[in-house]
mmCIF file of the N, C-alpha and C atoms, coordinates in Angstrom:
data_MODEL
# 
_entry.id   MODEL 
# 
loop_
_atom_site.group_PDB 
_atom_site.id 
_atom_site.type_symbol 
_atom_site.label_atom_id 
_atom_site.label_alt_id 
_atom_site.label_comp_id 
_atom_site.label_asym_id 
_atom_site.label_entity_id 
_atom_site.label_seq_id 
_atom_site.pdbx_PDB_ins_code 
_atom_site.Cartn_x 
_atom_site.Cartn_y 
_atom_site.Cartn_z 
_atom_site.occupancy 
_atom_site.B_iso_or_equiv 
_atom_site.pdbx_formal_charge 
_atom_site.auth_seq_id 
_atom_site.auth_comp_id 
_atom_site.auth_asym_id 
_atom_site.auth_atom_id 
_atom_site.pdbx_PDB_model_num 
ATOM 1   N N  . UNK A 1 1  ? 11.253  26.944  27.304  1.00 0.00 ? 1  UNK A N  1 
ATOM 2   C CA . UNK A 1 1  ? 10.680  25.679  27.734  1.00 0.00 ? 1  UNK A CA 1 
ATOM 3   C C  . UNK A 1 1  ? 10.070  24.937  26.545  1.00 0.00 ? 1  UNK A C  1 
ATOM 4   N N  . UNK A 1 2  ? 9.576   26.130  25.739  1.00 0.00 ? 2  UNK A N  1 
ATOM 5   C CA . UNK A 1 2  ? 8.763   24.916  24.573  1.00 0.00 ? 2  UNK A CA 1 
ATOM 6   C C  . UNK A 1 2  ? 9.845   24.169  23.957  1.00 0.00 ? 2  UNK A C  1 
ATOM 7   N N  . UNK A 1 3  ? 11.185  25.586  23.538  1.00 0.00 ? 3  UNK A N  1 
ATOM 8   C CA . UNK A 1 3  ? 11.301  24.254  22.527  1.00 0.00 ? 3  UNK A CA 1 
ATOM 9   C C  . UNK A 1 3  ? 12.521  23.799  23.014  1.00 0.00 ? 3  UNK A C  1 
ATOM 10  N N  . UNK A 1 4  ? 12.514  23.487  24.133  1.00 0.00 ? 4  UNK A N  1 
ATOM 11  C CA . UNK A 1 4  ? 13.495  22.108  24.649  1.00 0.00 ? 4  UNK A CA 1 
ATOM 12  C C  . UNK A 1 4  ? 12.490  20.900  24.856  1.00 0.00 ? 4  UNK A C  1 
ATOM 13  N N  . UNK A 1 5  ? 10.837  21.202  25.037  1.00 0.00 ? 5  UNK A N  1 
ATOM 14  C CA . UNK A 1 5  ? 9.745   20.446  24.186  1.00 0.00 ? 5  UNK A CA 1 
ATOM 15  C C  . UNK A 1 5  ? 10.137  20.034  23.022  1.00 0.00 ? 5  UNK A C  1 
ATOM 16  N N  . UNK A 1 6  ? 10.403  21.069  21.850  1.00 0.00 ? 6  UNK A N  1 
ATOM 17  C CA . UNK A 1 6  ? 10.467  20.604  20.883  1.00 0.00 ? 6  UNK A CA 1 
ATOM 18  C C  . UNK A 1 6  ? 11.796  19.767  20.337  1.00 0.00 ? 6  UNK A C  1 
ATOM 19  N N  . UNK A 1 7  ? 12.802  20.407  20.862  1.00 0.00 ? 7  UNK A N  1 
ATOM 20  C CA . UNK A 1 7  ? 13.971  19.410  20.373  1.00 0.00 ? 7  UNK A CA 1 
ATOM 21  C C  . UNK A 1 7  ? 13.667  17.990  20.816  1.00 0.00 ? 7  UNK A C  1 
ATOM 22  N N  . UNK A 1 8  ? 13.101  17.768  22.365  1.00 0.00 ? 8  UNK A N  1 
ATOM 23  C CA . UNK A 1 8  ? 12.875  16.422  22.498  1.00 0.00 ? 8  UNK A CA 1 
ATOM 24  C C  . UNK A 1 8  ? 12.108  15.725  21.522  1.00 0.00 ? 8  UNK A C  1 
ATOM 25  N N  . UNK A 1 9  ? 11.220  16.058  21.444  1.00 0.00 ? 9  UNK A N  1 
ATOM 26  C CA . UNK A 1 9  ? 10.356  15.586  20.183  1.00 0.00 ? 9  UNK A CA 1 
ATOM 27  C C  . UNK A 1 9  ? 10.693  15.277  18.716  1.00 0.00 ? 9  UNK A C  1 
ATOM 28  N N  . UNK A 1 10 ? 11.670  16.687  18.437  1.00 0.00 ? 10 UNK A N  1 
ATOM 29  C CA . UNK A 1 10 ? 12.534  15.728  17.044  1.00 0.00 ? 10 UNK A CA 1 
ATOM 30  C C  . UNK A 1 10 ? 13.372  14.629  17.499  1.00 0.00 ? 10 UNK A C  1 
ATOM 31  N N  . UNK A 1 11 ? 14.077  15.067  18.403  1.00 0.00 ? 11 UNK A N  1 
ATOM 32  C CA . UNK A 1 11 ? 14.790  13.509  18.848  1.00 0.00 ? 11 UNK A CA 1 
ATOM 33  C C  . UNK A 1 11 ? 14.333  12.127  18.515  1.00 0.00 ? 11 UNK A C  1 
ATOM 34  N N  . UNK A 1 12 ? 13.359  12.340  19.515  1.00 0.00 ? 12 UNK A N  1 
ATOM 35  C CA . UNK A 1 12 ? 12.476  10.918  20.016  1.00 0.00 ? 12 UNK A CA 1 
ATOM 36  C C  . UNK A 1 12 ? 12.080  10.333  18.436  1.00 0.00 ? 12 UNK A C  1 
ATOM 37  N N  . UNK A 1 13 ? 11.329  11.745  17.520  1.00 0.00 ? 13 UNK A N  1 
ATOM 38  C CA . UNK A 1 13 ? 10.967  11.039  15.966  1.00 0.00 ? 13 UNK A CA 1 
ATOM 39  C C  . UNK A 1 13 ? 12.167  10.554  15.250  1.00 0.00 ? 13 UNK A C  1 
ATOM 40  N N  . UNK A 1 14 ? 13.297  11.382  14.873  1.00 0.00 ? 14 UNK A N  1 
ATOM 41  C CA . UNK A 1 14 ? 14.372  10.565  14.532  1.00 0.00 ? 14 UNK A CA 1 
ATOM 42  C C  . UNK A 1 14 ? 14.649  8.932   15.118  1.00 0.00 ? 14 UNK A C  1 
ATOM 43  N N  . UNK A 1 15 ? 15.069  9.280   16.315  1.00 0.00 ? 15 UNK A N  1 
ATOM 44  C CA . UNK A 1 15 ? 15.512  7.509   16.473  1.00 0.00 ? 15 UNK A CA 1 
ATOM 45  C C  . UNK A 1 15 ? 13.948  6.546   16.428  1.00 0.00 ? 15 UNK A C  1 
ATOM 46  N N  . UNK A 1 16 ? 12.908  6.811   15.747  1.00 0.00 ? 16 UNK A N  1 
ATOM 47  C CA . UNK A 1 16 ? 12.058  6.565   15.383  1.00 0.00 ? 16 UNK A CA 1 
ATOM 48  C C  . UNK A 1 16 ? 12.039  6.366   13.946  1.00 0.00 ? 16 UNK A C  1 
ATOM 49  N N  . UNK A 1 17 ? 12.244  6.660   13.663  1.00 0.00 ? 17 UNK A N  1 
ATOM 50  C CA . UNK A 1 17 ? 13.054  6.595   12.245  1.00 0.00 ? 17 UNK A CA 1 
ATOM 51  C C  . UNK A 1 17 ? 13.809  5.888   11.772  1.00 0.00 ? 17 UNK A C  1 
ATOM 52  N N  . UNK A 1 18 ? 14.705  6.011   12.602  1.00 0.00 ? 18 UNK A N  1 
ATOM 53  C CA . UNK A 1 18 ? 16.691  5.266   12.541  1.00 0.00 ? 18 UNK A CA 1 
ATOM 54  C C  . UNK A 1 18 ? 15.903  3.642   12.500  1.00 0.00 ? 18 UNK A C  1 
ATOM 55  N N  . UNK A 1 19 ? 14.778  3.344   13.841  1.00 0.00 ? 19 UNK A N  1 
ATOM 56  C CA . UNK A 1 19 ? 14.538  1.969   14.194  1.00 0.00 ? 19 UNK A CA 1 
ATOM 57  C C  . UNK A 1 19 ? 13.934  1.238   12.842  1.00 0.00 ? 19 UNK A C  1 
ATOM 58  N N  . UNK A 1 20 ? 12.814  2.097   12.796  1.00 0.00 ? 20 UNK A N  1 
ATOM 59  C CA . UNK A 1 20 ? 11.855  1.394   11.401  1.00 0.00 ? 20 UNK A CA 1 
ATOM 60  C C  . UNK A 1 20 ? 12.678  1.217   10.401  1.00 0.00 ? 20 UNK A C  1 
ATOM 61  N N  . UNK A 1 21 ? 13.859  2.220   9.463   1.00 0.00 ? 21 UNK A N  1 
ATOM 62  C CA . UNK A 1 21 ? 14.396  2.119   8.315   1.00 0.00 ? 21 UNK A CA 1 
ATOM 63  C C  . UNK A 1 21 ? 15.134  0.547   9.166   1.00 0.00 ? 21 UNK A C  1 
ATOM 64  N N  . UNK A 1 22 ? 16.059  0.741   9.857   1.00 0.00 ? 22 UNK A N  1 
ATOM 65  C CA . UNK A 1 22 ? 16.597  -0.690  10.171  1.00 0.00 ? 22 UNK A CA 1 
ATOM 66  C C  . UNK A 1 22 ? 15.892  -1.485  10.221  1.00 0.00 ? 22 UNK A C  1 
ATOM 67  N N  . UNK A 1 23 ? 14.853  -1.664  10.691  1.00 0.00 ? 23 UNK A N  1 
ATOM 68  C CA . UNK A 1 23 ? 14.199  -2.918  10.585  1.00 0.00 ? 23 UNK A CA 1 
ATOM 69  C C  . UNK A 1 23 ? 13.940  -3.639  8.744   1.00 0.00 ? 23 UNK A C  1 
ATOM 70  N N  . UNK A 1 24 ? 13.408  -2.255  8.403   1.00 0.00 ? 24 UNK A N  1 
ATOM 71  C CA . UNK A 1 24 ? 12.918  -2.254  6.909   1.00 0.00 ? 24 UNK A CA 1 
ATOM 72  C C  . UNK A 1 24 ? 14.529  -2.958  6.201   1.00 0.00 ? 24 UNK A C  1 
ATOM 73  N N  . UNK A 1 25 ? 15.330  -2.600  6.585   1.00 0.00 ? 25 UNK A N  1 
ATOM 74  C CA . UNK A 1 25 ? 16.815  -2.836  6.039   1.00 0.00 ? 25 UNK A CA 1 
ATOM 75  C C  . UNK A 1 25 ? 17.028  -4.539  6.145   1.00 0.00 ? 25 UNK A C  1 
ATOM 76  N N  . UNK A 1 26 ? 16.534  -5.023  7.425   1.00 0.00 ? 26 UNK A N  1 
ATOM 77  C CA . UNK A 1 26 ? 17.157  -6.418  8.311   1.00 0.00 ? 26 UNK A CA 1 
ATOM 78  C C  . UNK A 1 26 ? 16.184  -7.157  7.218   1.00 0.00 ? 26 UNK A C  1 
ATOM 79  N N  . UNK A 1 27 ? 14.776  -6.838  6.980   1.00 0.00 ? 27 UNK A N  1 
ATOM 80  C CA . UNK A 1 27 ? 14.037  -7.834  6.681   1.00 0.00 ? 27 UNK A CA 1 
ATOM 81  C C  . UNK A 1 27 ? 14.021  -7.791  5.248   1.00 0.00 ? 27 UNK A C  1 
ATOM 82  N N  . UNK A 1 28 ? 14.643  -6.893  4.296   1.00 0.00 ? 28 UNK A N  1 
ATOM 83  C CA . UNK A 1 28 ? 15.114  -6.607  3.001   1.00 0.00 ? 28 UNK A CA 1 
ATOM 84  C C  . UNK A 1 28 ? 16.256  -7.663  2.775   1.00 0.00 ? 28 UNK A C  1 
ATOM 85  N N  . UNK A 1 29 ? 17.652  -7.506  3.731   1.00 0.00 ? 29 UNK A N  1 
ATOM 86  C CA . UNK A 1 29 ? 18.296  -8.431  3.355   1.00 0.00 ? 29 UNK A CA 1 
ATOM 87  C C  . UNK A 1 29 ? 18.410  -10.162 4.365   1.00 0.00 ? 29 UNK A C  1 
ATOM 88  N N  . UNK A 1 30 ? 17.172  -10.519 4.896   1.00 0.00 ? 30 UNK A N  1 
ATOM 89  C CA . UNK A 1 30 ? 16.781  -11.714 4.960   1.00 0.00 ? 30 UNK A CA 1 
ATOM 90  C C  . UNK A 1 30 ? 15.977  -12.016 3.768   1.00 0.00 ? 30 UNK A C  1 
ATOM 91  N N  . UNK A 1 31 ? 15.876  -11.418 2.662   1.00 0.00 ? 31 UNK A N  1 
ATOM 92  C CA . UNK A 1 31 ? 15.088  -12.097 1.897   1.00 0.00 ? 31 UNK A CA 1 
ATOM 93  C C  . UNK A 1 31 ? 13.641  -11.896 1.652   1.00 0.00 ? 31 UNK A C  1 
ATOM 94  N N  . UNK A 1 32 ? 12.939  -11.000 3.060   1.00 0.00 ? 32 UNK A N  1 
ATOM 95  C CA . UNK A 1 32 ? 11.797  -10.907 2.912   1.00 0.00 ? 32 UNK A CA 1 
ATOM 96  C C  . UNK A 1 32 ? 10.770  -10.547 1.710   1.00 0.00 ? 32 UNK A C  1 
ATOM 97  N N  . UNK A 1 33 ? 9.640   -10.471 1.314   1.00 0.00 ? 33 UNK A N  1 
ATOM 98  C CA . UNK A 1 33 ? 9.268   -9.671  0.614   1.00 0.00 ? 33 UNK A CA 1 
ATOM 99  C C  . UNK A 1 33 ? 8.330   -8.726  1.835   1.00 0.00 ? 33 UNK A C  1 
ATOM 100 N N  . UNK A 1 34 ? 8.189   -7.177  1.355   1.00 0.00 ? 34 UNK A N  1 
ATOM 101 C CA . UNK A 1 34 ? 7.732   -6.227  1.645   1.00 0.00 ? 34 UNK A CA 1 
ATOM 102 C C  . UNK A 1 34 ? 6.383   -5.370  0.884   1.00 0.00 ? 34 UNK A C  1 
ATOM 103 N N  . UNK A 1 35 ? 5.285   -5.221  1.505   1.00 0.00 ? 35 UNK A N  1 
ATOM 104 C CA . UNK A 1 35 ? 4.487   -4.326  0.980   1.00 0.00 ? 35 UNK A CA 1 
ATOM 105 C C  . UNK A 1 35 ? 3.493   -5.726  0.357   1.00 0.00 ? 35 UNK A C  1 
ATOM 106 N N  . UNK A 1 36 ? 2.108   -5.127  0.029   1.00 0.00 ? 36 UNK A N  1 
ATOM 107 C CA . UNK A 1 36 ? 1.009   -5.978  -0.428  1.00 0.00 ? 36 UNK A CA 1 
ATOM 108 C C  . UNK A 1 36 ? 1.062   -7.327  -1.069  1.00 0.00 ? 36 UNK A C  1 
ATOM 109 N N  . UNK A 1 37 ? 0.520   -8.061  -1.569  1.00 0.00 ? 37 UNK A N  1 
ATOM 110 C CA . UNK A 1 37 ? 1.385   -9.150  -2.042  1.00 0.00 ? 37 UNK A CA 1 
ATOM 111 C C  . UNK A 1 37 ? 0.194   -8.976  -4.126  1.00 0.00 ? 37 UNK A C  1 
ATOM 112 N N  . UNK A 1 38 ? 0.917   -8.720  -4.578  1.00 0.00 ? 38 UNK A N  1 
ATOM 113 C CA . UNK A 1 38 ? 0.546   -8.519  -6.267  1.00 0.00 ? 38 UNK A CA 1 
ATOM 114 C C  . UNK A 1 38 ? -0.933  -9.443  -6.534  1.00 0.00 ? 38 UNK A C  1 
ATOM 115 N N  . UNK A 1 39 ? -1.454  -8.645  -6.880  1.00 0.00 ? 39 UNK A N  1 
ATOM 116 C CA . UNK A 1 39 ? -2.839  -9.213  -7.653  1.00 0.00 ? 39 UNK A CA 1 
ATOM 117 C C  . UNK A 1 39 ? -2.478  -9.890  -8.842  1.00 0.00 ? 39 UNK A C  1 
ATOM 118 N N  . UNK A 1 40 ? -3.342  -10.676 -8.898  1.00 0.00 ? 40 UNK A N  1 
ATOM 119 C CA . UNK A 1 40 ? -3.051  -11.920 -10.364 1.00 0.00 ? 40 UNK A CA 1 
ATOM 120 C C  . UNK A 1 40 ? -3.679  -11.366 -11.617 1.00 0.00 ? 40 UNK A C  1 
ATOM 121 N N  . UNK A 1 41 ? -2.922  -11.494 -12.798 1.00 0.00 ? 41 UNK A N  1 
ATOM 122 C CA . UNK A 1 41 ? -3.160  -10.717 -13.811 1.00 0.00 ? 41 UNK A CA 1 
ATOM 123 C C  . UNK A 1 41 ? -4.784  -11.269 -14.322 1.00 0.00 ? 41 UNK A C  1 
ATOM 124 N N  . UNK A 1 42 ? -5.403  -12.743 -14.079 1.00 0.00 ? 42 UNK A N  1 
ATOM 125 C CA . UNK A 1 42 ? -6.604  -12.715 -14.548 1.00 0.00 ? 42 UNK A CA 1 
ATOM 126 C C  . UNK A 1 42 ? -7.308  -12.173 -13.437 1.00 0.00 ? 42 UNK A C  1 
ATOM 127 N N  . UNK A 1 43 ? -6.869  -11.618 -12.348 1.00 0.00 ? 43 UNK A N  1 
ATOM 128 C CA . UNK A 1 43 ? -8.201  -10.705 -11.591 1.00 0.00 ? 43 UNK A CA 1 
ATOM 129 C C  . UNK A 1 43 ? -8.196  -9.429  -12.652 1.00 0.00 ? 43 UNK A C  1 
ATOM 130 N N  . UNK A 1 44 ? -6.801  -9.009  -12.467 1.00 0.00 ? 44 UNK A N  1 
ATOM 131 C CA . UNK A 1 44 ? -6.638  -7.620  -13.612 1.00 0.00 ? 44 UNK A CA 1 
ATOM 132 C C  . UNK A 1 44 ? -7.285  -7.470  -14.844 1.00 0.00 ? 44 UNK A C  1 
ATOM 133 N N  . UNK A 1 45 ? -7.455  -8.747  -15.646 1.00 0.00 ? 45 UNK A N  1 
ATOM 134 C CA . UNK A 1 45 ? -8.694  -8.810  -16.772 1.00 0.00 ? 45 UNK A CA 1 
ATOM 135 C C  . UNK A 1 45 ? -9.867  -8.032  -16.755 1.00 0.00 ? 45 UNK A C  1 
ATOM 136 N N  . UNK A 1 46 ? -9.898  -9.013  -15.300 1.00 0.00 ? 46 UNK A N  1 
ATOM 137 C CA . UNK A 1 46 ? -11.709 -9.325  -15.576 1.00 0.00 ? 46 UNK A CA 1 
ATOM 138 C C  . UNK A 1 46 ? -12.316 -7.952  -15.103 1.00 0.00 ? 46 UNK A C  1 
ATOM 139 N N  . UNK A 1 47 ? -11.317 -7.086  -13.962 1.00 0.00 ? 47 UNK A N  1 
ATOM 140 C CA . UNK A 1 47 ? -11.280 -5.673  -13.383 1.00 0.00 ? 47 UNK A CA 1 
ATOM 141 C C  . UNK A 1 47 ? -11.849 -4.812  -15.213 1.00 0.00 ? 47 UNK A C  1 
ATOM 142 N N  . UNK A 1 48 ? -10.254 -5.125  -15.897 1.00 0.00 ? 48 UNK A N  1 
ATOM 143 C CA . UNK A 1 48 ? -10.375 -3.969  -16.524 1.00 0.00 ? 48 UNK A CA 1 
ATOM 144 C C  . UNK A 1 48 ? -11.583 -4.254  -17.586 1.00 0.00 ? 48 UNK A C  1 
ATOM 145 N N  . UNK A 1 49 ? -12.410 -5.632  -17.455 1.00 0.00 ? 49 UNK A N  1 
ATOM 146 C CA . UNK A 1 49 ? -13.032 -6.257  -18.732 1.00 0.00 ? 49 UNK A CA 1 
ATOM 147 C C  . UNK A 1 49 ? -14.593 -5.349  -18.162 1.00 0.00 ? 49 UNK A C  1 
ATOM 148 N N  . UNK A 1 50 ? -14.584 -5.507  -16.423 1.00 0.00 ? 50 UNK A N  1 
ATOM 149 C CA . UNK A 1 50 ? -15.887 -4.670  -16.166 1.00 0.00 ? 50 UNK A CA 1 
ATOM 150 C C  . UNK A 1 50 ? -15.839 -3.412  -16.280 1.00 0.00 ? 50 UNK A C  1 
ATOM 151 N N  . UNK A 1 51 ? -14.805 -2.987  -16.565 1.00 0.00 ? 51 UNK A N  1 
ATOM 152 C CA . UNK A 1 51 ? -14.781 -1.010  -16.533 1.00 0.00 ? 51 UNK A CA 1 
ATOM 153 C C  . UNK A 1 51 ? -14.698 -0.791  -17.729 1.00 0.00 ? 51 UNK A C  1 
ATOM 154 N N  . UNK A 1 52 ? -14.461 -1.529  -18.560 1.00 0.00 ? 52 UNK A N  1 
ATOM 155 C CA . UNK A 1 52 ? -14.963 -1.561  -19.864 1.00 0.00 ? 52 UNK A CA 1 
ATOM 156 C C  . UNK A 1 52 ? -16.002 -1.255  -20.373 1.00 0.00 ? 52 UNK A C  1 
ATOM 157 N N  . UNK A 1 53 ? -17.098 -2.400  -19.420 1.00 0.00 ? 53 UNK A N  1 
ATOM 158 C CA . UNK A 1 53 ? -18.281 -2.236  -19.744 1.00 0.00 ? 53 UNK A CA 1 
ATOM 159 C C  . UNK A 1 53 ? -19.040 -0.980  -19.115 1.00 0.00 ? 53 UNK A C  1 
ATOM 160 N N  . UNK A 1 54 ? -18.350 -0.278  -18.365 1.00 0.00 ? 54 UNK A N  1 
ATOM 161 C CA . UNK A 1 54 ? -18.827 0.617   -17.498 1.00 0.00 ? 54 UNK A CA 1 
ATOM 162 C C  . UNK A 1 54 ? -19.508 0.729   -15.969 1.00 0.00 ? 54 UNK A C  1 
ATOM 163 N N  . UNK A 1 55 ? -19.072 -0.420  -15.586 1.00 0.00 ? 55 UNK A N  1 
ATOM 164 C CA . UNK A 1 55 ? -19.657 -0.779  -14.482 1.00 0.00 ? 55 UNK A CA 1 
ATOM 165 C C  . UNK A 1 55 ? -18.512 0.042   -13.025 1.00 0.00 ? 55 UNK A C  1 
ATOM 166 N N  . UNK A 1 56 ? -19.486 0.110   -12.023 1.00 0.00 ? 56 UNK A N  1 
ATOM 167 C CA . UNK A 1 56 ? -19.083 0.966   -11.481 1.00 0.00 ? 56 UNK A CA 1 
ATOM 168 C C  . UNK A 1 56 ? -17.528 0.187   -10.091 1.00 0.00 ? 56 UNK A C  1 
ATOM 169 N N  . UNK A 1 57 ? -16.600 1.028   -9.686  1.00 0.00 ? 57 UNK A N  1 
ATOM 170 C CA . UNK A 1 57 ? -15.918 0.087   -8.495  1.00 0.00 ? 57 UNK A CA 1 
ATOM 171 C C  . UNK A 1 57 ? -16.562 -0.352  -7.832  1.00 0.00 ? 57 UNK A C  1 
ATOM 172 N N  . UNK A 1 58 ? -17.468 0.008   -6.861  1.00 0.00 ? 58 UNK A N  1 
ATOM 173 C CA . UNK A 1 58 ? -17.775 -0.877  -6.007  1.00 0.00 ? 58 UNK A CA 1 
ATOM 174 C C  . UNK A 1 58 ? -18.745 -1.837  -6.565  1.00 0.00 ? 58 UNK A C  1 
ATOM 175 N N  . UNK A 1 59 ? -18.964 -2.201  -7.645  1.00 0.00 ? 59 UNK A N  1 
ATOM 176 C CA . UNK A 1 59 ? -19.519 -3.654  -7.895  1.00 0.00 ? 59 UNK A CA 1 
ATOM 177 C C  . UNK A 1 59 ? -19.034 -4.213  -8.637  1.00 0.00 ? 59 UNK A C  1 
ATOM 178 N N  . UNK A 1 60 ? -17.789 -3.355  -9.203  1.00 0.00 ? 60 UNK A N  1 
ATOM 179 C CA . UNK A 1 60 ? -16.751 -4.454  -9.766  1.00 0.00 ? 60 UNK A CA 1 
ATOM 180 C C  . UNK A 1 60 ? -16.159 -5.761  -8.767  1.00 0.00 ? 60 UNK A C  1 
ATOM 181 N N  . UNK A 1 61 ? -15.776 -4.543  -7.502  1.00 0.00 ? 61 UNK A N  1 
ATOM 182 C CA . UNK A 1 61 ? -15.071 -4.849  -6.523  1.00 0.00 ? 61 UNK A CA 1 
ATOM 183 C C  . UNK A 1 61 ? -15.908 -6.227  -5.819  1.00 0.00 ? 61 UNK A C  1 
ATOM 184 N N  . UNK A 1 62 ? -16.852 -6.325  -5.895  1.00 0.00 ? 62 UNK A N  1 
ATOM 185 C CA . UNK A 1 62 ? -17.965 -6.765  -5.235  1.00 0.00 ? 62 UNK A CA 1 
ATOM 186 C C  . UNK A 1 62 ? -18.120 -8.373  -6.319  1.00 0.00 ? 62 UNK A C  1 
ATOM 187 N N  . UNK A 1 63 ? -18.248 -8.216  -7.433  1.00 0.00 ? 63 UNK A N  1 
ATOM 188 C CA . UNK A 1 63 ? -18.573 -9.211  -8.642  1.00 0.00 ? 63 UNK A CA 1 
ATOM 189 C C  . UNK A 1 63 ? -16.860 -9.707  -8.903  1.00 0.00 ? 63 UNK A C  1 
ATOM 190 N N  . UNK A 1 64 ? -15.592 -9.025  -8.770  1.00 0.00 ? 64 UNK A N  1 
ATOM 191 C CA . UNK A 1 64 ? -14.371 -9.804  -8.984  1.00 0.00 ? 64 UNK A CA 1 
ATOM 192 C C  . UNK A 1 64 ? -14.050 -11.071 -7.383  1.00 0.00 ? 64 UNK A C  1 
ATOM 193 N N  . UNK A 1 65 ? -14.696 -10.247 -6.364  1.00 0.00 ? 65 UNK A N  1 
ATOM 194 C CA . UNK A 1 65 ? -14.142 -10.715 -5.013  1.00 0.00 ? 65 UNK A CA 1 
ATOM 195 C C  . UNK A 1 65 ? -12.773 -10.309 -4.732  1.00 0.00 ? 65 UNK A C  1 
ATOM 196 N N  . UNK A 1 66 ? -12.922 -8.599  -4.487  1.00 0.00 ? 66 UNK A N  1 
ATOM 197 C CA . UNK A 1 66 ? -11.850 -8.197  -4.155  1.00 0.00 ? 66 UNK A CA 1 
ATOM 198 C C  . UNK A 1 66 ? -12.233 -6.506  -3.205  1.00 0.00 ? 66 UNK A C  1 
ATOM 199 N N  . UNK A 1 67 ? -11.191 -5.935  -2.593  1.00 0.00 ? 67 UNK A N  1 
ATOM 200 C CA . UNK A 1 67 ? -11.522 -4.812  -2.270  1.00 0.00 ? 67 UNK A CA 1 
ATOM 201 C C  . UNK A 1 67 ? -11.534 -3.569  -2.678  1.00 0.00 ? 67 UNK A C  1 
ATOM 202 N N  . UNK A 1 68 ? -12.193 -2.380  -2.765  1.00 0.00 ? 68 UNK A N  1 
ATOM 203 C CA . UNK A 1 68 ? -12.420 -1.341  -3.984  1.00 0.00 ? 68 UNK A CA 1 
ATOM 204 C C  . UNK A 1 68 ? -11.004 -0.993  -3.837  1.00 0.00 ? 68 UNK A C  1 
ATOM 205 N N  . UNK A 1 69 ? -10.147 -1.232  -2.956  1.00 0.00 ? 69 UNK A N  1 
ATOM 206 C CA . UNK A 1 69 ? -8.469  -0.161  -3.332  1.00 0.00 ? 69 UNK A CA 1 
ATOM 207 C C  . UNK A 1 69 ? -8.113  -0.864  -4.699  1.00 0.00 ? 69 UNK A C  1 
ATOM 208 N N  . UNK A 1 70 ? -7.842  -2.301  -4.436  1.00 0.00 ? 70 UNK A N  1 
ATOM 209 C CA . UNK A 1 70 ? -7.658  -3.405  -5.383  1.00 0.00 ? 70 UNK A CA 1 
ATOM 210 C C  . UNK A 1 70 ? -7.858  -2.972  -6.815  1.00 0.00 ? 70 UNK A C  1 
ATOM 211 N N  . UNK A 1 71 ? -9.381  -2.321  -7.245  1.00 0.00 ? 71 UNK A N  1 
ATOM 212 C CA . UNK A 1 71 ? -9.900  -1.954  -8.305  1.00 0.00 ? 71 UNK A CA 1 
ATOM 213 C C  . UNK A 1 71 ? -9.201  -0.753  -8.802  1.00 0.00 ? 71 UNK A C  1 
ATOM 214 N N  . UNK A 1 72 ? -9.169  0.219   -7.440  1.00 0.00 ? 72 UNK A N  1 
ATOM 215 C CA . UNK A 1 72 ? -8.827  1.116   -7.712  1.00 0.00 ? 72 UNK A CA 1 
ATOM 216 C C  . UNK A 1 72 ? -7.245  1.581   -8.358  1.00 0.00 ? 72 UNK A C  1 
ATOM 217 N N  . UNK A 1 73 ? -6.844  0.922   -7.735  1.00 0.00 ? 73 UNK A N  1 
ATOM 218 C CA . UNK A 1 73 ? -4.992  0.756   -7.880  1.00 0.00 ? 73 UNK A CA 1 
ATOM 219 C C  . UNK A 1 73 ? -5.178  0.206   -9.673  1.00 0.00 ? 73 UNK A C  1 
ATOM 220 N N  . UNK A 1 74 ? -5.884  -0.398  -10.186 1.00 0.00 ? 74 UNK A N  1 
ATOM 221 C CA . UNK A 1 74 ? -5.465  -1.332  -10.966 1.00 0.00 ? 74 UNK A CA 1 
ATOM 222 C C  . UNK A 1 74 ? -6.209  -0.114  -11.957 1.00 0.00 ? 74 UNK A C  1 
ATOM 223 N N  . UNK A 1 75 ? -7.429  0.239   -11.425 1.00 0.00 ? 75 UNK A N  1 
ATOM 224 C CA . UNK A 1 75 ? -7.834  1.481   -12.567 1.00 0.00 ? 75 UNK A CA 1 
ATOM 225 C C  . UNK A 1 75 ? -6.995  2.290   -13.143 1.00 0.00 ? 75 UNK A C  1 
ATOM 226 N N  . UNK A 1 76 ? -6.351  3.214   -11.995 1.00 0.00 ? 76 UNK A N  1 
ATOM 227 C CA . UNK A 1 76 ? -5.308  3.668   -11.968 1.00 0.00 ? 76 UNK A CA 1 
ATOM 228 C C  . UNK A 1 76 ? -3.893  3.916   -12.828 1.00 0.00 ? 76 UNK A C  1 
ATOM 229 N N  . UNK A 1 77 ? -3.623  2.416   -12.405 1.00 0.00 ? 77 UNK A N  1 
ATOM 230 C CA . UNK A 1 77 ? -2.166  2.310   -13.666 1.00 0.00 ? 77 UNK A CA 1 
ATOM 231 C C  . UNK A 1 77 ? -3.070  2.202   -14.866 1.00 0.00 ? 77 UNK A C  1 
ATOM 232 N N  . UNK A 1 78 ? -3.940  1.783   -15.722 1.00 0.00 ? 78 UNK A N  1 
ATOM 233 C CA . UNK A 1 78 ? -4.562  1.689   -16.805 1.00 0.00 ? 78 UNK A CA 1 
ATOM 234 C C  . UNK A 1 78 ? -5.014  3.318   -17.565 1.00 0.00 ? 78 UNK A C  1 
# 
């Protein structure tokens, strides 16, 4: 019994799967763009100009007008 539970359940996640990648596929070739939209390289400055000075993310985050992932992501690649 369980795992005719369980086969249903991979099922159901696969064509769960199948749907999202297609979608991800349809709106790829309409042109869309996908995923966050790029921070501007003078926020990226002024980010890396306060961690420079040693100041901490969340008041970078706070003094650029942005959110600590923002900082963080950008710490990150640096």
């Amino acid at each position: 019994m369980f795992q005719m539970c369980g086969v249903f359940a991979e099922f159901g996640r696969a064509m769960i799967v199948e749907r999202v990648n297609a979608g991800l596929a349809r709106a790829k070739a309409e042109g869309k763009t996908l995923g966050r939209k790029p921070v501007k390289p003078a926020i990226e400055q002024r980010i890396r100009a306060h961690r420079a000075k040693g100041m901490g993310i969340l008041k970078i985050a706070k003094t650029v007008g942005v959110g600590t992932s923002v900082v963080q992501r950008d710490v990150a690649a640096t």
